[in-house]
C-alpha positions in Angstrom: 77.4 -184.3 -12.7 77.1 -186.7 -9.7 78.0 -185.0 -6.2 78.7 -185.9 -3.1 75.4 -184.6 -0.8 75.1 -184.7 3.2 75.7 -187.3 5.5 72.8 -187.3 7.4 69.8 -187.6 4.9 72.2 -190.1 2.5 72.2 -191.7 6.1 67.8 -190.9 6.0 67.3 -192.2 2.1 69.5 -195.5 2.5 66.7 -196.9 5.2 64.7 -197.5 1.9 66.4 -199.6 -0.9 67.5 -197.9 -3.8 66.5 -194.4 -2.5 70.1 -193.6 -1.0 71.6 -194.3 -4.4 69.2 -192.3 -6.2 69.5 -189.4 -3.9 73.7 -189.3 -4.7 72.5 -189.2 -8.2 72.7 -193.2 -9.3 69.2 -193.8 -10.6 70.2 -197.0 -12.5 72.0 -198.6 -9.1 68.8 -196.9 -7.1 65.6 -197.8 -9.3 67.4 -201.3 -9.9 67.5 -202.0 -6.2 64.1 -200.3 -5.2 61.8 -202.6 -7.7 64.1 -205.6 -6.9 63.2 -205.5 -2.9 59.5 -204.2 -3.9 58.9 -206.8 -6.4 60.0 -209.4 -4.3 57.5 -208.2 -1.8 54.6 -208.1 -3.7 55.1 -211.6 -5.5 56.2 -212.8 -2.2 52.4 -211.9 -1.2 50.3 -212.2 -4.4 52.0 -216.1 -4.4 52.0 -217.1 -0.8 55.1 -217.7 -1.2 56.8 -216.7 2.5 60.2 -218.2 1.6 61.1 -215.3 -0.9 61.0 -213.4 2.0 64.1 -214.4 2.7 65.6 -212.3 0.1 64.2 -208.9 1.2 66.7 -208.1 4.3 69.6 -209.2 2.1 68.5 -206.9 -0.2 68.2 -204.3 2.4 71.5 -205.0 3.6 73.5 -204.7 0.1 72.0 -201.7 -0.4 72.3 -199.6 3.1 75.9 -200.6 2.9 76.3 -199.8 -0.7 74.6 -196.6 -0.1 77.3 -195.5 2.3 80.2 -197.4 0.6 79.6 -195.0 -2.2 79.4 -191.9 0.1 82.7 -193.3 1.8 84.5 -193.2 -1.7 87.4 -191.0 -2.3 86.1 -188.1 -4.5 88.3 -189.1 -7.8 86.5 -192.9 -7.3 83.2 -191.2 -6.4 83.2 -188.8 -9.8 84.9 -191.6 -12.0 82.0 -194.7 -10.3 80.2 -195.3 -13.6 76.2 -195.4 -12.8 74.6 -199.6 -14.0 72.0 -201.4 -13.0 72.6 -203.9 -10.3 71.8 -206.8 -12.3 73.7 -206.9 -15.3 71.7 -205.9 -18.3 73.8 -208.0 -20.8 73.1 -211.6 -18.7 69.9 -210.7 -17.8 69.3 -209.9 -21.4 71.0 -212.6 -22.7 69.5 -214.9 -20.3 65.9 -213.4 -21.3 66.4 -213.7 -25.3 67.5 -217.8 -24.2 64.2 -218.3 -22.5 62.1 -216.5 -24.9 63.6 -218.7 -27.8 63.6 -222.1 -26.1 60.6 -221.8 -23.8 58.4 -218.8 -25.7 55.3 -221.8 -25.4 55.9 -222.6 -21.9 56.1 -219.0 -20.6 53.2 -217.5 -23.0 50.8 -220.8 -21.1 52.3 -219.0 -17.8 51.7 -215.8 -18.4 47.5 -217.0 -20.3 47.5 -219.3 -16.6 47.8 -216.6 -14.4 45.9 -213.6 -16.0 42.9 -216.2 -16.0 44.1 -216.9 -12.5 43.5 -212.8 -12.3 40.4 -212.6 -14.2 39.0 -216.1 -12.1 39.5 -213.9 -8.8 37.9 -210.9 -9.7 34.7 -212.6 -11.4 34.3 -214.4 -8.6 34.4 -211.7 -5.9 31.3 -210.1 -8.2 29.3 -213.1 -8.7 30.4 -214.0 -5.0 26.8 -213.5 -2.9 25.0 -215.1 -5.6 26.7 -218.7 -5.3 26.6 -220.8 -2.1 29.2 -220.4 0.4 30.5 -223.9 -0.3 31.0 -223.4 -3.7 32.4 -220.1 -3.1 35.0 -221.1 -0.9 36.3 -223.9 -3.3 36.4 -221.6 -6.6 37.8 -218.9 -4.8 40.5 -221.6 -3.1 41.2 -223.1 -6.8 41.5 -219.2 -8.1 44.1 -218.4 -4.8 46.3 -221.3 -5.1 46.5 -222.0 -9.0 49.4 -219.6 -9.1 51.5 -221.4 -6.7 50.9 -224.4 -8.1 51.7 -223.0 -11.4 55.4 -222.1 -9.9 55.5 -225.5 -8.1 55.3 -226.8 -11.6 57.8 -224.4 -13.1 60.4 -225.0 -10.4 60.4 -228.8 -10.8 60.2 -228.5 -14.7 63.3 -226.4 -14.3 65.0 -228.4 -11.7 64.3 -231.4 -14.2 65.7 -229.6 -16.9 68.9 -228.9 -14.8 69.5 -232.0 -14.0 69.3 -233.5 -17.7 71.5 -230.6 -19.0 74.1 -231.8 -16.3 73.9 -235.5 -17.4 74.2 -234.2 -21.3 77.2 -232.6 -20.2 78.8 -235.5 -18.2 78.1 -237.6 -21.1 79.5 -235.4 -23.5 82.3 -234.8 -21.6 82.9 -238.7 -21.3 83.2 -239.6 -24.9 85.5 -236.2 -26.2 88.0 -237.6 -23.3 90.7 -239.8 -25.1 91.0 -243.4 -23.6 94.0 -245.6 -22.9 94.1 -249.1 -24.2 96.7 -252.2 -23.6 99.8 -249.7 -23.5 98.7 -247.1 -25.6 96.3 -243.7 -26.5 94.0 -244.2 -29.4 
């Protein structure tokens, strides 16, 4: 049974995301927080990617203030709050088993692309004094930013994909509408 522990080190554990809600006894809500703001970190620096930086404090934020939302609760609440992931498994599972049936190609080229990305980096770093600098410093370059070119590509193949799902629908939409002519609904 969940209870209700001390103020001061749920205040202590909610500096670090996810740890506050684990320490009141919701792993789900805690673990799904914690590898959220973690893995956002990490691909944030394996990708050079600063923007997704962005996302970290909010992350933060939610979870400091959920942390002491749920230790604010009124006990019958606080006993009854059910213990979920943050993200909703069913969408994101749903959402997963779309991708992997329409996209299995594209994402099993991603996923081929950037462990030879992995596999480029580390040869390289061996076989690194025995190759001129020059030619170092342009493999090693090509290795480092294949990745983000990789999810340059993925973003604009999904923007474009967006955008002609939109127009199917506006089309669609277009011919189920009925249409008036001379006086009259056909």
């Amino acid at each position: 049974m969940i209870k209700k522990k001390s103020a001061f080190l749920t205040f202590c554990c909610s500096l670090l995301p996810g740890a506050g809600q684990m320490y009141m006894g919701f792993m789900k809500r805690g673990i799904s927080l914690m590898a959220s703001f973690f893995l956002l970190i990490f691909l944030s620096v394996w990708l050079d990617l600063g923007p997704l930086l962005l996302v970290v404090p909010i992350i933060w934020f939610f979870s400091f203030f959920d942390t002491h939302n749920l230790r604010s609760m009124p006990d019958d609440k606080f006993y009854s709050f059910q213990d979920d992931y943050v993200v909703i498994p069913e969408v994101a599972i749903k959402g997963l088993k779309i991708i992997n049936d329409r996209y299995r190609k594209v994402i099993a080229t991603a996923l081929i692309a950037i462990g030879f990305t992995l596999l480029w980096n580390n040869f390289l770093y061996i076989f690194d004094a025995y190759l001129p600098s020059y030619i170092s410093s342009i493999l090693y370059m090509l290795g480092r930013k294949f990745p983000q070119m990789l999810i340059g590509i993925a973003i604009i193949t999904l923007g474009i994909i967006l955008i002609r799902g939109k127009k199917i629908d506006l089309d669609t939409a277009r011919t189920d509408e009925p249409y008036e002519e001379k006086g009259g609904m056909i």
